[in-house]
C-alpha positions in Angstrom: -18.3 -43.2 -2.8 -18.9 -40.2 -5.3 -20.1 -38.4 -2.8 -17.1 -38.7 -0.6 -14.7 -37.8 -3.7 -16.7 -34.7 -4.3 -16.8 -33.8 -0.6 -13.5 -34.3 -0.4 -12.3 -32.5 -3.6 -14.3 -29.4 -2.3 -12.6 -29.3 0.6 -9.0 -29.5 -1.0 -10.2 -26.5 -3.6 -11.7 -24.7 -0.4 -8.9 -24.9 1.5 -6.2 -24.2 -1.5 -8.2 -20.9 -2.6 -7.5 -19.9 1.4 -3.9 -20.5 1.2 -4.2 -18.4 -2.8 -6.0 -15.8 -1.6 -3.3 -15.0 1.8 -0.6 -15.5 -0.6 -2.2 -12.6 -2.8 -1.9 -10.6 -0.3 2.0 -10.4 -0.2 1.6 -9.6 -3.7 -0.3 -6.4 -3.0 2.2 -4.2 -0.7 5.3 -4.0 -3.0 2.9 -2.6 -5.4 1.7 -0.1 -3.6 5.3 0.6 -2.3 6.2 1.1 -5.9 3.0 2.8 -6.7 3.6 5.2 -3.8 6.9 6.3 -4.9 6.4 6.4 -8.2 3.7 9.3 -6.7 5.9 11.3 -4.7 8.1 11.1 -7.2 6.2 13.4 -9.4 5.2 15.3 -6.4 8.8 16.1 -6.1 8.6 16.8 -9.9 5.4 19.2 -9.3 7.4 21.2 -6.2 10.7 21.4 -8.0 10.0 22.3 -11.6 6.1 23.0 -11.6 5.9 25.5 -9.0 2.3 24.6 -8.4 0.6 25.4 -5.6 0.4 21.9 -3.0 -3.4 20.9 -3.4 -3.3 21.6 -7.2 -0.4 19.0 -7.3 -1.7 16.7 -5.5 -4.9 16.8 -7.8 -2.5 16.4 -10.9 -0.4 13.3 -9.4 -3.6 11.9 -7.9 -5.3 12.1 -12.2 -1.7 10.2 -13.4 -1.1 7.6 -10.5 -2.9 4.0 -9.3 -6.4 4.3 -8.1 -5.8 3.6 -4.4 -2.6 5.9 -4.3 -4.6 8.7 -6.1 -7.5 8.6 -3.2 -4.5 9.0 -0.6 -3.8 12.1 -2.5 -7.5 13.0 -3.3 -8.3 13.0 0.3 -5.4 14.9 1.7 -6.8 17.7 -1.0 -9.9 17.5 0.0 -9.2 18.2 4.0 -6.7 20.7 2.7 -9.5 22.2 1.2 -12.2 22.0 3.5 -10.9 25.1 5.3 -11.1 23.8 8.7 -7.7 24.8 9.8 -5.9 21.9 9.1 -2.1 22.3 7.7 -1.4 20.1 5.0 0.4 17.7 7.3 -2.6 17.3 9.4 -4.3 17.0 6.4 -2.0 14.2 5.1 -1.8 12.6 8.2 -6.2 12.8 8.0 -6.3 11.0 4.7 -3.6 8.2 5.7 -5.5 7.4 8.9 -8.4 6.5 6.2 -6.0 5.0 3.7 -4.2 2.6 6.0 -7.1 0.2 6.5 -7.3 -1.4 3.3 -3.6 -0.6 2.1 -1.7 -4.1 2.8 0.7 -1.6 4.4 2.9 -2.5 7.2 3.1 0.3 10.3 6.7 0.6 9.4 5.3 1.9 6.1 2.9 4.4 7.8 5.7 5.9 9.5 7.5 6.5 7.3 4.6 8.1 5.3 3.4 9.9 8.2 7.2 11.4 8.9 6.8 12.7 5.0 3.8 14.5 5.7 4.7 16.3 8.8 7.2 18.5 6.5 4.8 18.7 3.4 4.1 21.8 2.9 5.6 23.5 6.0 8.8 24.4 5.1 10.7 26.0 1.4 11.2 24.1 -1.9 14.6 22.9 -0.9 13.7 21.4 2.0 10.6 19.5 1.0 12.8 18.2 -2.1 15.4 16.2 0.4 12.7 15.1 2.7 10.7 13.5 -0.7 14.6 11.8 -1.6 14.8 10.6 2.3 10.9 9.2 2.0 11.7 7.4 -1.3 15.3 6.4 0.2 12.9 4.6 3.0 10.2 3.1 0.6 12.5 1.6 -1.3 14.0 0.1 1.3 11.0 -1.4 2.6 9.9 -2.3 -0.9 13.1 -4.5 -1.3 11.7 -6.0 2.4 8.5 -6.7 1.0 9.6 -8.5 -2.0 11.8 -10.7 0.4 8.5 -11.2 2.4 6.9 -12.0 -0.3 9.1 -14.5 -1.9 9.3 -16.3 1.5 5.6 -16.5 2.2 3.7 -16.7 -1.1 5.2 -20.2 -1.4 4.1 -21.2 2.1 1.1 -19.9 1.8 0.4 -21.7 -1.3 1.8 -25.0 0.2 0.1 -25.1 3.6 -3.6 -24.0 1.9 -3.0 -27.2 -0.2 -1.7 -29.6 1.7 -4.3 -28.7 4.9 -7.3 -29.5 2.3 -5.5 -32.7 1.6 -4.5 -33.5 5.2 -8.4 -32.7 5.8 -9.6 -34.9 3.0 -7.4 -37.6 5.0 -8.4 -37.1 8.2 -12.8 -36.9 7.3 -12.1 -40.1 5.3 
């Protein structure tokens, strides 16, 4: 009989920690929404008032900002700087192709990213100032979905990892 109680209480906490550990990951992507803008932000900040040259920028937002933002950024300077012909866009678009993986971001997210990118660096001050304000205009956006996301699914998440342990428990016993 204790044996059956501990079996079974295993397999509720087994089950629950699932259910946890899917709900964490809606937690994750309207951080690094957040995260993200809060980087281009001062990218903007580095084009418009800095005057710094783009990979010297990118290395100053990627010292100040999150750890997996900054690699985004640390990457896209480093193919920049690799002097294989790539244009900062391609560049860009290099590092997000090994940033989107382990991101939590949606592909509505990395198209919007990816649209940034084609402009960065390719066109004057001005114009690389009102694509940054359309990108964060878009990010926003889709941080406001994720946070509806969230809220709908951490809860069910939650639930249904409980509740399947239990219905388990009920079913083996």
């Amino acid at each position: 009989m204790l044996f059956k109680l501990l079996g079974g209480s295993l397999v509720i906490l087994s089950c629950s920690m699932i259910g946890f550990l899917i709900a964490g990951q809606y937690q994750l992507r309207p951080k690094i929404l957040r995260n993200l803008q809060t980087a281009i932000s001062m990218l903007e900040t580095e084009i418009n008032y800095g005057h710094s040259p783009l990979p010297e920028a990118l290395k100053n937002i990627a010292k100040k900002c999150d750890k997996v933002i900054s690699e985004l950024f640390l990457n896209t300077v480093k193919y920049i700087s690799e002097r294989s012909g790539l244009t900062a866009g391609e560049a860009w678009e290099k590092a997000l192709e090994d940033f989107f993986p382990n991101s939590n971001l949606s592909r509505a997210d990395m198209e919007i990213l990816s649209a940034f990118g084609k402009y960065l660096g390719a066109t004057d001050i001005q114009d690389q100032i009102k694509n940054i304000k359309l990108t964060l205009i878009h990010l926003r956006q889709q941080e406001v979905a994720a946070l509806e996301e969230r809220q709908k699914n951490e809860k069910l998440w939650r639930y249904l990892g409980v509740l399947s342990g239990i219905m388990v428990f009920l079913l083996l016993y």
